[in-house]
Rosetta silent file (secondary structure, phi, psi, omega in degrees, C-alpha in Angstrom):
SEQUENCE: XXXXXXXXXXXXXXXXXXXXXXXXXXXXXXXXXXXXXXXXXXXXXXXXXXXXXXXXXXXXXXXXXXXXXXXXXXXXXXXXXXXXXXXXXXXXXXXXXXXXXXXXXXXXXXXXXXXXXXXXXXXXXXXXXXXXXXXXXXXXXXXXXXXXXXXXXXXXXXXXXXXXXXXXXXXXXXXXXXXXXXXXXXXXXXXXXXXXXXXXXXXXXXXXX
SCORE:     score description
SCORE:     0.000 S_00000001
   1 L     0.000  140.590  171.988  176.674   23.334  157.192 S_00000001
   2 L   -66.662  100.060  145.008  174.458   26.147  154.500 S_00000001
   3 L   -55.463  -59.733 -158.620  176.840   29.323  154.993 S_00000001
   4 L  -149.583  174.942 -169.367  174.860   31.198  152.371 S_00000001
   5 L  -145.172  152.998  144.000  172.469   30.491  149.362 S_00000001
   6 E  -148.072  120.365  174.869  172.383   32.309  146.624 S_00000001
   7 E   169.358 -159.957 -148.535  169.521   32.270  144.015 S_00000001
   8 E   -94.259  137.147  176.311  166.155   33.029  142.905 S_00000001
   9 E   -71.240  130.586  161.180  162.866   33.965  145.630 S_00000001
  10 E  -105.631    1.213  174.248  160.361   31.942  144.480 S_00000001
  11 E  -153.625  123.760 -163.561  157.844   32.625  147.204 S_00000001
  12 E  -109.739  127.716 -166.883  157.657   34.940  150.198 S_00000001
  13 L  -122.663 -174.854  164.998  155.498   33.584  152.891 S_00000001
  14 L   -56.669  -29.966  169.185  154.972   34.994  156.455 S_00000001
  15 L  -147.727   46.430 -167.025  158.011   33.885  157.977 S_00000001
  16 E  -145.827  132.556 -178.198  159.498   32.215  155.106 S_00000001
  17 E  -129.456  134.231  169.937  161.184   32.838  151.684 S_00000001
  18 E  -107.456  103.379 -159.442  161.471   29.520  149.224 S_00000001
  19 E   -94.892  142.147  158.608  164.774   30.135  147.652 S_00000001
  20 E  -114.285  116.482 -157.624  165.806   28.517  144.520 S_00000001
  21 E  -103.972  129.895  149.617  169.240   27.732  144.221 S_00000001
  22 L    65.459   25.723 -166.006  170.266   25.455  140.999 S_00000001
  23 L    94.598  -13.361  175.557  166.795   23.955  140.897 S_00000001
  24 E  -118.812  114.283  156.730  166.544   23.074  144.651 S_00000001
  25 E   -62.803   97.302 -173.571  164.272   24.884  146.846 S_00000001
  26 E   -96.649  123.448 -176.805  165.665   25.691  150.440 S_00000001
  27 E   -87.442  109.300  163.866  162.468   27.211  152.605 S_00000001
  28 E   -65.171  142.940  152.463  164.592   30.164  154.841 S_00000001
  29 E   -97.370  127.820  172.591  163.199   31.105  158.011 S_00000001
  30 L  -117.179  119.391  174.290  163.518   35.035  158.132 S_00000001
  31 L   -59.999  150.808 -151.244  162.748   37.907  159.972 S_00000001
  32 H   -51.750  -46.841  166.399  159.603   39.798  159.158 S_00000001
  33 H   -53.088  -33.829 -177.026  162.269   42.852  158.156 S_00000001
  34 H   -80.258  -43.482  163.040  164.469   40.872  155.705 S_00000001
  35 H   -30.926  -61.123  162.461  161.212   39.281  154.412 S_00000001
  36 H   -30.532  -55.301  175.137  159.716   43.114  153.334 S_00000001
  37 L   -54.504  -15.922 -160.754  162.533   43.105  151.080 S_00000001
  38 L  -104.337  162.570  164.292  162.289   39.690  148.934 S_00000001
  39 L  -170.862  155.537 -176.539  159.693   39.272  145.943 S_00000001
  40 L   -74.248  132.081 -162.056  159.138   36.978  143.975 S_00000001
  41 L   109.155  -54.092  178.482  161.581   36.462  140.670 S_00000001
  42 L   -48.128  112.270 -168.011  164.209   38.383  142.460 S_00000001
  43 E   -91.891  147.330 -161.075  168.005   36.822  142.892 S_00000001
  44 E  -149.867  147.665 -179.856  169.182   37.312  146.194 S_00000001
  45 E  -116.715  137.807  164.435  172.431   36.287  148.707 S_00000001
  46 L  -118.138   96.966 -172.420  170.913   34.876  151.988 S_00000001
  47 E   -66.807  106.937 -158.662  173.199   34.645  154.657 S_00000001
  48 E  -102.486  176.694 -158.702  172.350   31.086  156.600 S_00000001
  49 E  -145.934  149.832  153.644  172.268   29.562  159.899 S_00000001
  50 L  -130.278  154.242 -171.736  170.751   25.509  160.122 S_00000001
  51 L  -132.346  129.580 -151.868  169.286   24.501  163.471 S_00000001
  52 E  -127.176  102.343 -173.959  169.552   20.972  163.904 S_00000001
  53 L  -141.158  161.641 -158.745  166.556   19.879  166.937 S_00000001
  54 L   -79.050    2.314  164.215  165.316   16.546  167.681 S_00000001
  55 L   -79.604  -40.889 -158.935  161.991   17.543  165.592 S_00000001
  56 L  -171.707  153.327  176.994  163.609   19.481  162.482 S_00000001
  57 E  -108.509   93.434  154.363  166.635   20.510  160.475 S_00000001
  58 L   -57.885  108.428  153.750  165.815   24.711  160.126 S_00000001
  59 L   -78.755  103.701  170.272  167.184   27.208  157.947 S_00000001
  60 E   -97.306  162.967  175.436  167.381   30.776  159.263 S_00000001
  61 E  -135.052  122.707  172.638  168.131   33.246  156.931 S_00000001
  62 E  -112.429  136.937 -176.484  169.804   37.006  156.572 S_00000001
  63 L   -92.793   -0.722  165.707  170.170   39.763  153.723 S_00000001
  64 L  -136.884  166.351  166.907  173.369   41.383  155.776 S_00000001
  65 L   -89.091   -0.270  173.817  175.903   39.772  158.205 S_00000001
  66 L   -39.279  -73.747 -162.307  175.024   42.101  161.222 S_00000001
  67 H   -47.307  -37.739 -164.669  171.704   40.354  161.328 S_00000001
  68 H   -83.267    9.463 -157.982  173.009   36.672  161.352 S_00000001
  69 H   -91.179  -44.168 -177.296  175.988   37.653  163.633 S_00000001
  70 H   -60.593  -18.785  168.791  173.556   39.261  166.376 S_00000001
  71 H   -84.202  -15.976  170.832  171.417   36.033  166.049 S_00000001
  72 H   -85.458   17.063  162.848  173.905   33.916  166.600 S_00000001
  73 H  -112.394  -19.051  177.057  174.782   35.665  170.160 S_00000001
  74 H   -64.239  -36.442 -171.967  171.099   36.314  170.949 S_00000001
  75 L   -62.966  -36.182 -165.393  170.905   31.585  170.747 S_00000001
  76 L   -76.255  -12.422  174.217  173.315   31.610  173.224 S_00000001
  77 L   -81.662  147.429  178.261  171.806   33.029  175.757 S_00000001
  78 L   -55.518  166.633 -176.383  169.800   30.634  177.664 S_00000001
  79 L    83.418  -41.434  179.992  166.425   30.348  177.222 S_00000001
  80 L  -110.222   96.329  174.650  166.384   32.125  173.520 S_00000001
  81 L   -79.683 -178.804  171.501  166.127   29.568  170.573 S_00000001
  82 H   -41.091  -45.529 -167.545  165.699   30.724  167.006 S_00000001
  83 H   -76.890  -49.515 -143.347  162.136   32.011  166.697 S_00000001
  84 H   -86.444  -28.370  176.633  162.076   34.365  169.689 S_00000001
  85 H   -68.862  -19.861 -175.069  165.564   35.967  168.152 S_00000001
  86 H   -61.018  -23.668  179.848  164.146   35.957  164.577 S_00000001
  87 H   -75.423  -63.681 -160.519  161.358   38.094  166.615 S_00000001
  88 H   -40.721  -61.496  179.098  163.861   40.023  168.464 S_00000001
  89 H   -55.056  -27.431 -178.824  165.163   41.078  164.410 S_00000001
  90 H   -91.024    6.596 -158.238  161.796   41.915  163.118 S_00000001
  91 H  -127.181  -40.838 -158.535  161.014   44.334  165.855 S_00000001
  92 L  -125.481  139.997  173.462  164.562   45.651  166.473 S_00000001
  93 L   -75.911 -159.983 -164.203  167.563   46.148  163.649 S_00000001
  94 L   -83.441  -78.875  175.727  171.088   44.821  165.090 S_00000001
  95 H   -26.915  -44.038  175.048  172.165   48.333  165.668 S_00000001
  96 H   -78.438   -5.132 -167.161  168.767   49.310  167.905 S_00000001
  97 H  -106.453  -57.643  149.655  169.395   45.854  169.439 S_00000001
  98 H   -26.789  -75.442 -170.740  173.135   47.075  170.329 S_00000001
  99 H   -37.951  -58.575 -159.153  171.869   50.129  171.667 S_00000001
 100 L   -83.198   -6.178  167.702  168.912   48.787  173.862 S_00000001
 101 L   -94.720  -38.117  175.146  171.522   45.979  175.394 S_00000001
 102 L   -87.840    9.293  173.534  173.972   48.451  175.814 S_00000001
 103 L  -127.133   17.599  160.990  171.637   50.683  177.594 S_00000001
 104 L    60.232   32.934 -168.411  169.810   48.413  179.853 S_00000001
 105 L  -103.174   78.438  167.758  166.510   49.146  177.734 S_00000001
 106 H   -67.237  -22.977 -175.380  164.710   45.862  178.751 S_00000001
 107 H   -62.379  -25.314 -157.644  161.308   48.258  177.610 S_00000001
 108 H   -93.405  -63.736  172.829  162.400   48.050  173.987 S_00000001
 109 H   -42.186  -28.146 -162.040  163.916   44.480  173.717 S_00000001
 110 L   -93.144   -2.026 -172.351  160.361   42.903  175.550 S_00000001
 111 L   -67.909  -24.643  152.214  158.621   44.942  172.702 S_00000001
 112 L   -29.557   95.222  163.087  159.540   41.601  170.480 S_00000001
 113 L   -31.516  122.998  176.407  156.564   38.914  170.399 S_00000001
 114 L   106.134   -4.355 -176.885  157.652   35.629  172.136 S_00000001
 115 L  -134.529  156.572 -161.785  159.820   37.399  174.781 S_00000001
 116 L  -119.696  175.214 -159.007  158.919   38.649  177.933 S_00000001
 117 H   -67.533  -26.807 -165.734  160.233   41.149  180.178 S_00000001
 118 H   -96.790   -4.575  177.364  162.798   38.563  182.509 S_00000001
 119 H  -104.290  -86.185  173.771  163.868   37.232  178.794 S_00000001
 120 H   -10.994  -71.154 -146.443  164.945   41.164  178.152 S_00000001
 121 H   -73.573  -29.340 -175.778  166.652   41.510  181.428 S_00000001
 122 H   -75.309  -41.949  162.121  168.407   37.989  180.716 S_00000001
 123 H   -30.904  -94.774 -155.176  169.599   39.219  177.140 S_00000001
 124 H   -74.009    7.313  160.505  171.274   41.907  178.115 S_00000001
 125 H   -69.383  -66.227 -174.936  172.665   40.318  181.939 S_00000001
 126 H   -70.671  -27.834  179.102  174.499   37.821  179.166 S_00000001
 127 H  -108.926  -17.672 -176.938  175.357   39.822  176.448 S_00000001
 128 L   -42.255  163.997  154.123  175.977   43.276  177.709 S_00000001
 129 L    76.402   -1.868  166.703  179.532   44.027  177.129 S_00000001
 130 L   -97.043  -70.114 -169.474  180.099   41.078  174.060 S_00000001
 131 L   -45.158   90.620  168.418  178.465   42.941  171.534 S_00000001
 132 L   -36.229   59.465 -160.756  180.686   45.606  169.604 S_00000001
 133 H   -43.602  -51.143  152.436  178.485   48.273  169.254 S_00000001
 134 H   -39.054  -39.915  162.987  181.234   50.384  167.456 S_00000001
 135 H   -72.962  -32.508  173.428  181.522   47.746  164.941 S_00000001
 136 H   -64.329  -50.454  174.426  178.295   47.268  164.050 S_00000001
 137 H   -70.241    0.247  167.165  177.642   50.606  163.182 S_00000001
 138 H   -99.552   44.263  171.307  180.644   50.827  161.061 S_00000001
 139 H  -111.621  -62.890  170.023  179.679   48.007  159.065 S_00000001
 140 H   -59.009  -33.163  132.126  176.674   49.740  158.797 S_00000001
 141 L    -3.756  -90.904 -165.973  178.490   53.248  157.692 S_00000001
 142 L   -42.485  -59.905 -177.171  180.353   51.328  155.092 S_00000001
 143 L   -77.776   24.237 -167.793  177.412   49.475  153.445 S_00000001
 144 H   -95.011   -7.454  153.008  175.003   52.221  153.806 S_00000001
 145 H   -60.319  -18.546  163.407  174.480   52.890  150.271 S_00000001
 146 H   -55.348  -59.741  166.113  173.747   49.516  149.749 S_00000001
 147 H   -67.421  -22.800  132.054  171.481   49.349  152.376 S_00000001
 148 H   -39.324  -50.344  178.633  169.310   52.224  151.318 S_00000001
 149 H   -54.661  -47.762  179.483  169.184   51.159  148.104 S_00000001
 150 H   -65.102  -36.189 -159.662  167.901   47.814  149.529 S_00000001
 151 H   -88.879  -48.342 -177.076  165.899   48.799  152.484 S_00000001
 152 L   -60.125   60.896 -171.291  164.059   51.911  150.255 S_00000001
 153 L  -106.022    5.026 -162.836  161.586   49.748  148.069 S_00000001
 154 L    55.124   25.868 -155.106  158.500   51.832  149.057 S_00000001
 155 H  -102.461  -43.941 -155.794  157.068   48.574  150.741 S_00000001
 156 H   -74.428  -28.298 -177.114  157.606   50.045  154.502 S_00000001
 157 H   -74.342  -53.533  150.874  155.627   53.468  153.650 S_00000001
 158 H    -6.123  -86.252  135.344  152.890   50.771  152.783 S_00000001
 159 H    -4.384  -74.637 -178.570  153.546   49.094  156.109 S_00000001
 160 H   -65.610  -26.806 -174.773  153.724   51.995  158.031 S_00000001
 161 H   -80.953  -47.893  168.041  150.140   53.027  156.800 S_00000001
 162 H   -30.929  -55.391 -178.431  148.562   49.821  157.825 S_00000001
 163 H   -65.691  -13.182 -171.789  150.116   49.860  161.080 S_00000001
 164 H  -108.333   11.186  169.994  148.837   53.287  161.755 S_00000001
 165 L   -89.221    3.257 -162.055  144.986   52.021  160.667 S_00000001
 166 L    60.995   51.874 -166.012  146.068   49.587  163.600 S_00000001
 167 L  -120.550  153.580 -166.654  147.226   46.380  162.082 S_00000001
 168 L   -91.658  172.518 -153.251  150.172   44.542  163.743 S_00000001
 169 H   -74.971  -43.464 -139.047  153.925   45.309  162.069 S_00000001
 170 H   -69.899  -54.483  164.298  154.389   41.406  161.715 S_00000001
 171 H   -21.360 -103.928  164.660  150.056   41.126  159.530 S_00000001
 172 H    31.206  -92.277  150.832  151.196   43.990  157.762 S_00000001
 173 H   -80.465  -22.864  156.687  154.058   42.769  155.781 S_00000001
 174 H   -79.082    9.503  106.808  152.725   39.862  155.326 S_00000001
 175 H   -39.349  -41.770 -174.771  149.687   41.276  153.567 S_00000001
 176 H   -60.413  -35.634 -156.152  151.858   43.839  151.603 S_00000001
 177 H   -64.689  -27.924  179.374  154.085   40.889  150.464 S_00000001
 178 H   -61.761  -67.467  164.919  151.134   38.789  149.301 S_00000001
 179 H   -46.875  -38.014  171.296  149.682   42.004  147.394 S_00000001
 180 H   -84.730  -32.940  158.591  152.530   42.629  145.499 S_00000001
 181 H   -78.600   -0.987  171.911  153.074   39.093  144.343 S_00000001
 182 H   -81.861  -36.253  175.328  149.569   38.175  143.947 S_00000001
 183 L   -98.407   25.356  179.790  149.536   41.279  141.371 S_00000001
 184 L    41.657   32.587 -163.165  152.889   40.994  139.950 S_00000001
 185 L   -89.872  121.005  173.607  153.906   44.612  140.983 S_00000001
 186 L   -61.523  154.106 -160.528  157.624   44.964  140.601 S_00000001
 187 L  -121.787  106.137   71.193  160.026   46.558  143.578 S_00000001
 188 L  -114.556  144.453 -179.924  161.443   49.244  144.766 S_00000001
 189 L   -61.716  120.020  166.704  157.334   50.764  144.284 S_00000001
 190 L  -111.603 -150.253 -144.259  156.962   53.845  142.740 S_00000001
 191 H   -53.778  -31.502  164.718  154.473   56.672  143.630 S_00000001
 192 H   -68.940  -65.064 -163.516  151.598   55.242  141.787 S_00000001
 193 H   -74.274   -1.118 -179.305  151.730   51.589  142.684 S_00000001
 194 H   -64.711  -48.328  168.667  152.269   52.584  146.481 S_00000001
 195 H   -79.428    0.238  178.323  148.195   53.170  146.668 S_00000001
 196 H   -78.824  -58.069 -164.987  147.577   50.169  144.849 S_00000001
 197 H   -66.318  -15.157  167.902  149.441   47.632  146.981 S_00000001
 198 H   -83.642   -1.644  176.427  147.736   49.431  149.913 S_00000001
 199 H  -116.647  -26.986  145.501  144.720   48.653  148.941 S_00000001
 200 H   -15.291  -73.176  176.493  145.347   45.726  147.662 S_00000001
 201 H   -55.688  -51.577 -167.205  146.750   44.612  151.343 S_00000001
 202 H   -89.564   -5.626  125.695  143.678   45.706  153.163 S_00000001
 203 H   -37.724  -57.889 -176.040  141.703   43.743  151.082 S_00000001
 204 H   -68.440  -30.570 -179.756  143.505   41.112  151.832 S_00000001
 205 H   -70.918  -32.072 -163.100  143.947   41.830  155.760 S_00000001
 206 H   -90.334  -20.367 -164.567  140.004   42.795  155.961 S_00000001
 207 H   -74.861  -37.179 -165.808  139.589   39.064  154.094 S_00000001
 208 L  -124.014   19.640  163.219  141.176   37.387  156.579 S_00000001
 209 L   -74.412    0.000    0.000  139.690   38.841  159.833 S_00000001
């Protein structure tokens, strides 16, 4: 089994990063949040998962160990393969995921594409009371300078302005991500290239309506 990868993104796709480790390209599947973060050129640790189905051998992929720990108890529940938790990650972090299981928030959890309201209520009927809420957020605690550092790239203020012109979260980053590597704009953005790559993106988003 891939524990982890580590080496350079050479492409960020919608729900995909093509990592190059040593010369070999492993295609990650990733949520739409870890994805905001990668660009292309950038060396990176990817925390892995492989899904072995009678169609395909799958690589999921994570930038912290929260994220792969909550996906691997999100598979187990019946019902929830890979893709709908990989949703479940781009719409909710582990911690807000924690919360809305430990608080019976089936409203929040169905807000994920691919899962439906009796796929909420089944999450947290299976998982309430395994997840360690207390741990997670002291993970998160510990790392959170890290995670600032990481998460603060100016790509999500980007994001957020799209989404409030009414463009979906998941469109969105995949337009910003496209825009910054189609124009070679280096990450974390500052104050200047933040109106570029936004306009950039809604060219591309208006391109492909």
């Amino acid at each position: 089994m891939i524990g982890m990868l580590f080496g350079r993104v050479e492409s960020v796709e919608a729900d995909t990063a093509l990592i190059n480790v040593g010369g070999v390209g492993y295609e990650v599947r990733m949520s739409s949040t870890d994805l905001s973060r990668l660009h292309s050129g950038q060396e990176t640790s990817v925390y892995t998962y492989m899904n072995l189905s009678q169609d395909a051998i799958t690589l999921h992929g994570f930038l912290d160990k929260d994220a792969k720990k909550t996906f691997l108890q999100l598979i187990k529940v019946s019902g929830i393969g890979p893709k709908v938790a990989q949703s479940l990650l781009s719409t909710l972090t582990p911690v807000q995921l924690a919360h809305a299981i430990a608080d019976n928030d089936a409203a929040a959890l169905a807000k994920a594409p691919g899962l439906g309201k009796k796929g909420a209520q089944k999450i947290i009927l299976e998982l309430k009371g395994s997840i360690d809420l207390s741990q997670i957020e002291g993970s998160v605690s510990a790392e959170q300078g890290v995670t600032v550092s990481a998460v603060d790239t100016g790509m999500e203020q980007v994001v957020e302005g799209l989404m409030s012109l009414g463009w979906r979260q998941q469109d969105a980053q995949q337009a910003v991500n496209e825009a910054i590597n189609d124009n070679d704009i280096n990450t974390p953005l500052t104050s200047d290239d933040v109106p570029r790559v936004l306009r950039f993106a809604l060219a591309l988003m208006d391109r492909g309506r």
